[in-house]
GUSE-198159 format. One record per residue: residue number from 0; residue in one letter; x, y, z of N, C-alpha, C in turn. Coordinates in steps of 0.05 Angstrom, whole numbers. Example, Ala and Ser with C-alpha at 12.3 -4.5 7.8 and 13.67 -1.06 7.14 Angstrom:
<atoms>
     n   res     n.px     n.py     n.pz    ca.px    ca.py    ca.pz     c.px     c.py     c.pz
     0     A      264     -114      156      246      -90      156      264      -66      156
     1     S      257      -45      142      273      -21      143      258        1      157
</atoms>
This chain:
<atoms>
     n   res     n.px     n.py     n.pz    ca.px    ca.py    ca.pz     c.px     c.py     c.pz
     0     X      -12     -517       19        1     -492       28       -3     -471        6
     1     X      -11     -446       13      -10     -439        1        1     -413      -10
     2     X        7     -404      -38       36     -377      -36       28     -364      -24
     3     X       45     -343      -17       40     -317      -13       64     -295      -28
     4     X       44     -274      -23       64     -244      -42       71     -230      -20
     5     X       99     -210      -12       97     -191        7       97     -173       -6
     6     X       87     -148        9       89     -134       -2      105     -110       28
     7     X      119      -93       24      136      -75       37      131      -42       27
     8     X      119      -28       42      106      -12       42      112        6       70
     9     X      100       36       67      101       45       90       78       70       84
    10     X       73       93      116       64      109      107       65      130       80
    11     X       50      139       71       49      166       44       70      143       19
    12     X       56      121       28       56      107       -8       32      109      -20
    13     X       28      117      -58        9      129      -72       -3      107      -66
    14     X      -30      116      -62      -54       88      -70      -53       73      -83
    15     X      -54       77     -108      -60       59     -130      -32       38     -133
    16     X      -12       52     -117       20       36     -120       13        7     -101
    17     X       -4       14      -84      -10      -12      -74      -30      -28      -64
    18     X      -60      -15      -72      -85      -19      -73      -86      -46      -98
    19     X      -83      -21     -120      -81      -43     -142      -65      -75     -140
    20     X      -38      -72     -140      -34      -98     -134      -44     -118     -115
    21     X      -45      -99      -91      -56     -124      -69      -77     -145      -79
    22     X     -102     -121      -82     -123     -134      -96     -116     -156     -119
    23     X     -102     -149     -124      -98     -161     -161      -89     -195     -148
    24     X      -65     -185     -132      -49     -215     -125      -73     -234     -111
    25     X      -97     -223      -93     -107     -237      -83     -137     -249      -96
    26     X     -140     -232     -118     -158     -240     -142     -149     -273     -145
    27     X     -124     -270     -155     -108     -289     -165     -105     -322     -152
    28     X     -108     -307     -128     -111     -336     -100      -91     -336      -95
    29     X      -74     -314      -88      -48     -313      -75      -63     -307      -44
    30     X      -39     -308      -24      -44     -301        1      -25     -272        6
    31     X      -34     -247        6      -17     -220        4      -16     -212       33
    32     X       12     -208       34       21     -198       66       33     -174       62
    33     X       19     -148       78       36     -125       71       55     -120       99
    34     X       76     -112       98       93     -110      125       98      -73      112
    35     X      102      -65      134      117      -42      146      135      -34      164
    36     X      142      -15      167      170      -16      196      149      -26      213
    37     X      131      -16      234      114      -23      252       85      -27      238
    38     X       78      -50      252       43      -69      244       30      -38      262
    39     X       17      -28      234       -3       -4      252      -26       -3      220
    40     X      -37       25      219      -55       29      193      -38       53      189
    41     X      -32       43      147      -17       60      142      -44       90      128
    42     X      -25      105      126      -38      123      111      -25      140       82
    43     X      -42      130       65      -30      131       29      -36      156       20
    44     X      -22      171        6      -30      189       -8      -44      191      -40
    45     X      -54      207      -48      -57      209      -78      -39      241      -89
    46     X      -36      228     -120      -23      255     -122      -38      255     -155
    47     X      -41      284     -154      -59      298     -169      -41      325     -186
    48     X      -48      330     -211      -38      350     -226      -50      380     -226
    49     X      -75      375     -224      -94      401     -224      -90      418     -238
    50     X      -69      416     -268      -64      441     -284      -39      444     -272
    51     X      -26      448     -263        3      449     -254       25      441     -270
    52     X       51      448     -268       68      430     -272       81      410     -262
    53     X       72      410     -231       82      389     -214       57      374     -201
    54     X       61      359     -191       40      339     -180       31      357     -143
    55     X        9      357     -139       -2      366     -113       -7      332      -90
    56     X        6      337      -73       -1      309      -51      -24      304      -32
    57     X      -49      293      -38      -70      292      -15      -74      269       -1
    58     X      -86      274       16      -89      244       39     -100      223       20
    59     X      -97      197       36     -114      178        1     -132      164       27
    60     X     -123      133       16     -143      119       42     -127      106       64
    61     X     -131       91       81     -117       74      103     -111       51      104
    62     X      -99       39       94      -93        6       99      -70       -8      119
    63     X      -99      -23      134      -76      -40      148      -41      -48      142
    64     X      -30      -52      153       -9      -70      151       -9      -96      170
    65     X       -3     -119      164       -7     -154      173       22     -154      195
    66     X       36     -144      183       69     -147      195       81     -130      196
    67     X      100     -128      218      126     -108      221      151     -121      212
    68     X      160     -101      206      195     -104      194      212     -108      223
    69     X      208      -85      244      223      -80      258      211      -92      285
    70     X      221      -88      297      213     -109      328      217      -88      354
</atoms>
């Protein structure tokens, strides 16, 4: 049997907040399950400084989700 990691997530989460780990846990030989309210493809943002004082929000990439939260 083997582990698994969840991970809980939803749309306009930063990339790297959960790109990175996924990958990482399943480097590892974990089994990574991402859930969301509804099993659909989420869509992540990146956030960028550009000289600013605050951070600017752009589209990032798409990742599945395996599972829903809600029914």
């Amino acid at each position: 049997m083997s582990k698994k990691v969840l991970f809980i997530t939803g749309d306009a989460v930063e990339s790297l907040e959960i790109y990175y780990p996924y990958y990482r846990v399943l480097e590892e030989g974990y089994e990574a399950v991402i859930a969301s309210p509804t099993k659909k493809v989420l869509r992540t943002v990146v956030h960028d400084f550009e000289g600013w004082d605050t951070y600017t929000e752009k589209p990032g990439y798409q990742l599945e989700s395996h599972i829903a939260l809600i029914k």
